[in-house]
N, C-alpha and C positions, 0 to 999 in steps of 0.2 A: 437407567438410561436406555433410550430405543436405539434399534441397530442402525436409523437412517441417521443419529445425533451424534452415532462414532462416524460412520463413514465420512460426515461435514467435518469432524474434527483431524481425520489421517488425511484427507484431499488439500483441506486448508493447511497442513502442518508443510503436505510434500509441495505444496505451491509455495510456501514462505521460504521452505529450505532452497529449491530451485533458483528462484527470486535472490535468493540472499548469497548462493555460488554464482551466479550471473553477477553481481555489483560487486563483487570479491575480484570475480574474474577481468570485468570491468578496469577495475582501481588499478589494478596488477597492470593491462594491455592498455594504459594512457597514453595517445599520440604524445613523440618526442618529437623534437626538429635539429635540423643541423643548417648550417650559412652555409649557401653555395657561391661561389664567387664564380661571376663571367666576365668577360671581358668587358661588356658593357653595363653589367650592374649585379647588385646582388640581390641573392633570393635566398629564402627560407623553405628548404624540402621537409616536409613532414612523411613519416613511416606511414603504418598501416591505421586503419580507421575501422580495428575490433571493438575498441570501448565503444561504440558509439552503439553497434547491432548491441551490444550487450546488454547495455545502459539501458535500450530498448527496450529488450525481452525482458529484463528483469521490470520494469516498468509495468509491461502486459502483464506479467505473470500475479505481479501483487498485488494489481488491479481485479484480478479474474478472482484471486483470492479473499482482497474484501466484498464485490460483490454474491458470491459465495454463501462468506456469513453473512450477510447482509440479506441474502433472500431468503435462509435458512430463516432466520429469526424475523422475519417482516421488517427489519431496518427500525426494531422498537417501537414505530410509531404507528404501525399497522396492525391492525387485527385485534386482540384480546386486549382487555386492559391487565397489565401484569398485579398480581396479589400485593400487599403492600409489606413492606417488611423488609429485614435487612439485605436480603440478596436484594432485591428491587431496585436499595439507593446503593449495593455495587456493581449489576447492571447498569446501569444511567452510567457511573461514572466510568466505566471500562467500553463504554458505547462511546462516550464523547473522548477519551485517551485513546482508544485507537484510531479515531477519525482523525483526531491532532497529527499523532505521529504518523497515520496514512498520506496526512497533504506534505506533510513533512518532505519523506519518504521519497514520494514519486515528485514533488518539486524540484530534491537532489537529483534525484535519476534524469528526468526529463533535461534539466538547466543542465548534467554534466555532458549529456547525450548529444547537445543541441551544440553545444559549446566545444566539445571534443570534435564534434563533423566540422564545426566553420572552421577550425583550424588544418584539418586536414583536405577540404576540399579546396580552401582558396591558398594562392602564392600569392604574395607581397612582392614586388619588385621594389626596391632602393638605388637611386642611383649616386644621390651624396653620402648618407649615412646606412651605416650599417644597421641592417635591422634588427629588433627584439626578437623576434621568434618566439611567440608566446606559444604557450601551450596552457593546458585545463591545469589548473590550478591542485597539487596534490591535496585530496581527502574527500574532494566531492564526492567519490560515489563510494568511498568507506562513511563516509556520513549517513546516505542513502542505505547501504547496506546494516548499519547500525539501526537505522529506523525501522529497519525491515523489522530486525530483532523485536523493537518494542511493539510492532506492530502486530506478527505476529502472537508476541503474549499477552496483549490487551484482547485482541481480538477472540480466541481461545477463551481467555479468563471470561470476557464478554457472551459467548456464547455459553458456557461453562455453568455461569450466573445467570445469566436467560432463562436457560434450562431448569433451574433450580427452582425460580419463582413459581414455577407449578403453572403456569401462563392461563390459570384455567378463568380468569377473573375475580373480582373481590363482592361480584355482586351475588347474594345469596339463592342459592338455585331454588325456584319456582316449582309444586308441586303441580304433575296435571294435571288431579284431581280436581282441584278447589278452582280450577280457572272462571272468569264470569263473577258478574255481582250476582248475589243474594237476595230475591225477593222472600221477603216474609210475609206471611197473614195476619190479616186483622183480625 
């Protein structure tokens, strides 16, 4: 393996790790809320609005990641044709499983991210009934951060198997020599 094929492999490793303590960190710092009562109606105060930057960066982060391997390797569908053979058909399938759990992945993060801010940017006023106070819903972004998980080992295993297929193509190399038709004499 070439030295440029570890370095995609330790960058992508510490962008998943990164990624995946941000939606940890995330899940942990979920906006709470408490009922405020005023004299003329009640409201719903929410804390601080960490999860959501968090949610964020781990989003960025795992994005920067797949595309990463993603340019490391042509995104499979560019460049060489890969040699045919068992790593080939576990390439294909570890290209297409971390794309899954990439949209996965970043769907959690983004929906929990998105979802965590409208809760803590807007107040609800009630003036009959008391309000729900919703808040994000626990697991969203341990979801996320789980995907990160499979994400990073397809990804990896993807690149890993890429590597392996010898990417050199399956078409038999041409000598210089004989290049040109052949005229013969009568």
């Amino acid at each position: 393996m070439a030295y440029p094929s570890k370095l995609v492999f330790v960058v992508v490793f510490i962008f998943d790790l990164i990624a995946f303590a941000l939606a940890v960190a995330a899940e942990q710092r979920r906006s709470s809320a408490r009922l405020a009562i005023d004299a003329d109606s009640n409201y719903c105060v929410y804390d601080s609005d960490a999860a959501t930057g968090l949610g964020i960066g781990s989003f960025l982060l795992l994005m920067v990641s797949q595309v990463l391997i993603m340019a490391a390797s042509r995104c499979l569908c560019c460049g060489r044709a890969l040699r045919p053979g068992g790593s080939r058909l576990w390439a294909i399938f570890f290209f297409v499983t971390c794309w899954v759990t990439f949209f996965i992945a970043e769907l959690c993060l983004i929906a929990g991210s998105l979802r965590n801010g409208y809760h803590t940017k807007y107040r609800t006023y009630f003036t009959r009934h008391p309000p729900s106070c919703e808040t994000l819903r626990k697991g969203v972004f341990g979801a996320g951060a789980a995907f990160i998980v499979f994400t990073g080992i397809a990804s990896e295993l993807f690149y890993a198997t890429y590597l392996k297929t010898d990417h050199h193509g399956f078409l038999p190399q041409v000598s210089r020599d004989n290049v040109g038709i052949r005229m013969g004499s009568i």
